[in-house]
Every structure is written in structure tokens, then in C-alpha cells.
C-alpha positions in Angstrom: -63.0 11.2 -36.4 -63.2 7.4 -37.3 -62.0 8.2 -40.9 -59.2 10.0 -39.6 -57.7 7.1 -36.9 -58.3 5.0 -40.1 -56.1 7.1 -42.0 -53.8 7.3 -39.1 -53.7 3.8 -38.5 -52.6 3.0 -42.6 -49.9 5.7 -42.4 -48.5 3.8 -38.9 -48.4 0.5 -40.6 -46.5 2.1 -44.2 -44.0 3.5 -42.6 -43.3 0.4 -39.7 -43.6 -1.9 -43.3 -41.0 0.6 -44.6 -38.5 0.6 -41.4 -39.1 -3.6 -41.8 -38.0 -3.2 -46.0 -34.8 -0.8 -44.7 -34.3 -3.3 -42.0 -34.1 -6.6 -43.7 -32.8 -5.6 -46.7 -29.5 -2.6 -45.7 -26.3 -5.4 -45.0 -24.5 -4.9 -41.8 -21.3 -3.6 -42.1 -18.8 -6.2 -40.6 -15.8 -5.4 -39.2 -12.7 -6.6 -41.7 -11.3 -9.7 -41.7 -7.7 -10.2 -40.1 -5.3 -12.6 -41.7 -1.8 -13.2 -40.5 1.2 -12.9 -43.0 2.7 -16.0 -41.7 0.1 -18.1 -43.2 -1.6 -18.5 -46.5 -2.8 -14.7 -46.7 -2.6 -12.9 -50.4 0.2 -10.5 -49.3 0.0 -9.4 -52.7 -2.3 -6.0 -52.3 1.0 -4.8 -49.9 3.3 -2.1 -51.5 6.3 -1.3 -50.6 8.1 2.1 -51.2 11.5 3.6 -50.2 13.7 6.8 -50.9 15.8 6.0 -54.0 18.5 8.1 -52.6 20.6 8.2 -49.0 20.1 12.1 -48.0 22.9 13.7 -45.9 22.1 15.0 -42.6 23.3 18.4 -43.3 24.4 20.0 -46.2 24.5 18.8 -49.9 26.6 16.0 -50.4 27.1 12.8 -49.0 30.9 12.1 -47.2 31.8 9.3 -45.4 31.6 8.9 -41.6 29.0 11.5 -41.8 24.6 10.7 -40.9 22.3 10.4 -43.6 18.9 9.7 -43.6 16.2 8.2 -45.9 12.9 6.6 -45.8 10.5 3.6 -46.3 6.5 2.9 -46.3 3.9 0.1 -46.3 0.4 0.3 -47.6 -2.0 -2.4 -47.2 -4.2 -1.7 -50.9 -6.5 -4.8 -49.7 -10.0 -5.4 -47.9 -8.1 -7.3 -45.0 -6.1 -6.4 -42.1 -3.0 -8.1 -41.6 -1.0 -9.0 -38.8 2.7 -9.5 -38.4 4.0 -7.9 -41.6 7.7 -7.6 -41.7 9.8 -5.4 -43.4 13.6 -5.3 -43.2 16.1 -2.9 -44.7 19.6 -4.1 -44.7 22.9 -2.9 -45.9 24.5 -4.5 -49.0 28.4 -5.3 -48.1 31.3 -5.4 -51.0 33.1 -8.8 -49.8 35.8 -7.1 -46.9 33.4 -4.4 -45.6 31.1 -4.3 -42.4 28.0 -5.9 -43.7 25.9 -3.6 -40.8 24.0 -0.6 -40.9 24.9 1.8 -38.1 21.5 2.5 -37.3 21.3 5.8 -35.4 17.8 6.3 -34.9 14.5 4.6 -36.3 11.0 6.9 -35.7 8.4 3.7 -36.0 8.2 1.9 -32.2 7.3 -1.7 -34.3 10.9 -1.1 -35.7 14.4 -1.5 -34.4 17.8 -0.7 -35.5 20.7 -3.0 -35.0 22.9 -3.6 -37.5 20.2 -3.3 -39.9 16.5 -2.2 -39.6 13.7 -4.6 -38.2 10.2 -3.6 -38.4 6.7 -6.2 -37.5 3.6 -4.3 -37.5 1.3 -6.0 -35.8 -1.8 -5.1 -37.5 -2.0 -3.0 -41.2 -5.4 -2.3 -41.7 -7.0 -1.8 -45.1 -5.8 1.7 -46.4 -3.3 2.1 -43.9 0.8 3.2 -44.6 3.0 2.6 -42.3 5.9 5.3 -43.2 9.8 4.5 -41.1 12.3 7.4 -41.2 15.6 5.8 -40.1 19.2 7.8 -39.4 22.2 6.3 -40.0 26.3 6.7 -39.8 28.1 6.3 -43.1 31.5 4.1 -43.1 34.4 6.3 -41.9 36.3 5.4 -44.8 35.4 6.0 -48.5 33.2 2.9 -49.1 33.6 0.8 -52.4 32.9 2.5 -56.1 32.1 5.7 -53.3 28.1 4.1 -52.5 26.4 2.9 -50.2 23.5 0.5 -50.9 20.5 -0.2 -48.4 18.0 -2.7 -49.6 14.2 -2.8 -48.0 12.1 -5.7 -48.7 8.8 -7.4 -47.1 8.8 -10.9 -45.5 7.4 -13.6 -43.9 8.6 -15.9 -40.8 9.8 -19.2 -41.9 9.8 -22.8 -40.5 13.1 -22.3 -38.2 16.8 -24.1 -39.7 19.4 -25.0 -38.0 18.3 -22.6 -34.9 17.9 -19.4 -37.3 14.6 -18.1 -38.3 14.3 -17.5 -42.2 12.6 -14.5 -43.5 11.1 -15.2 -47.2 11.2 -12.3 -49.3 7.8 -11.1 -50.3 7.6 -9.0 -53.6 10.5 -6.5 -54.8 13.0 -5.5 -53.1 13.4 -1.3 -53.0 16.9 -0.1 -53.0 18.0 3.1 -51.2 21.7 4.4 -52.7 23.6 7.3 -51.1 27.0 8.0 -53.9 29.9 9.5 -51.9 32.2 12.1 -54.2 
């Protein structure tokens, strides 16, 4: 009986040595870090991708004065979440023409849609795509060279000037084109 508590007691104190080796020597896993893209963060493991083409509403062709529709999303490749990323889609005017988007509908809540499309997610964690469908009204009239051209680019908040808050561009800039016959 004593030989057997002895052999008890050796097995007891391997395996609470083993649980101590586990113990001390698996990491914690920590929670990400969160950086803001207003600062000094490397922005540079965001992608950006849009629709390379305006799609009508309904039926096959784009015609003017008529809804279209395309799309936009933002991965974060990196290890970090970031906070306050920014991504804007605008319209690109031929000098005479209304420079806004007639925004119909945007399907992200962190976005809005007035005279061009707004988005700031607060917080993009690592792996995560943020994907905006936005609607919009085509000019009435036949627009110039019959296309319309949407640009979508990421930003950052600038020091304000002059009253006006500059957005810095932050790596390409994806156009969206929608060619009227």
C-alpha cells in the first residue's frame, strides 16, 4: 500500500510539473492592437476594390436619367484594427456639368449619400471587408463622350484650412464607369 501512494504521489507531482511547463510556457493571446487612421498607422495592408462598371437598374443598357447601381469594399489585410477609415466615392464632372452624385440609396449605416458617397467605419478589424452597394440617378441628359465616371478612394482627416476639412488620399484611386449608347 505504501509503494502504491508513492507511486501515486510521483504521478501527482508529473503531471502538476506538466500543467506548470503548459502554463508558463503557451503565450496569452492578446486582444489586437487598435490604431487610428488619422495618425501615424501603416494604412498600407487596406485594399480597396470597386465595380469597374456602372450596372443599370433594369435591363441591359445604361441610358440617361435612368438608376444604376455598383459597388465598393474595404479589407483590412493587417494584424491591427483600425479606427476611422474613410472612404469616399465621388463623381468626376466634364467642366459645365453637375459635379454631384445623385445618391439614391447607400446599404452600409457608416456611409451617407449626398452629392457623393461618405463612408467612416469606425473600427476594421484584421480580416474584415467592409462591402457598400450604392444606387444612383444618371444625368437626365446624355452626359459628355456618353460616361459617367465615379471615383472611390481611401483617406485620412487632415489639419482643417481655411474652415474645410481636407481628406488625403490614401493609395489608388478605383474607378467605376457606366458608358451610355
Amino acid at each position: 500500500m505504501g509503494r502504491l501512494m508513492s507511486v501515486g504521489a510521483v504521478v501527482a507531482c508529473a503531471a502538476a510539473a506538466g500543467f506548470a511547463v503548459k502554463a508558463l510556457t503557451v503565450p496569452e493571446s492578446r486582444p489586437a492592437r487598435v490604431v487610428d487612421a488619422e495618425g501615424d498607422a501603416d494604412l498600407g495592408r487596406l485594399t480597396l476594390r470597386a465595380d469597374p462598371r456602372l450596372a443599370p437598374a433594369a435591363g441591359d443598357r445604361l441610358a440617361p436619367g435612368e438608376r444604376a447601381g455598383y459597388s465598393f469594399s474595404v479589407t483590412n489585410a493587417g494584424s491591427d484594427t483600425i479606427r476611422h477609415v474613410v472612404v469616399r466615392s465621388v463623381k468626376v464632372a466634364a467642366p459645365g456639368t453637375d459635379e454631384r452624385l445623385a445618391v439614391v440609396s447607400v446599404s452600409d449605416p457608416s456611409c451617407w449619400g449626398i452629392g457623393r458617397v461618405e463612408c467612416i467605419f469606425q473600427e476594421l478589424a484584421p480580416g474584415r471587408t467592409r462591402t457598400v452597394h450604392v444606387v444612383v440617378d444618371t444625368p437626365a441628359n446624355r452626359p459628355p463622350r456618353g460616361r459617367m465616371v465615379i471615383q472611390t478612394f481611401m483617406g485620412r482627416f487632415t489639419e482643417p484650412v481655411g474652415g474645410a476639412i481636407p481628406l488625403e488620399v490614401i493609395g489608388e484611386i478605383k474607378v467605376t464607369t457606366g458608358r451610355f449608347p
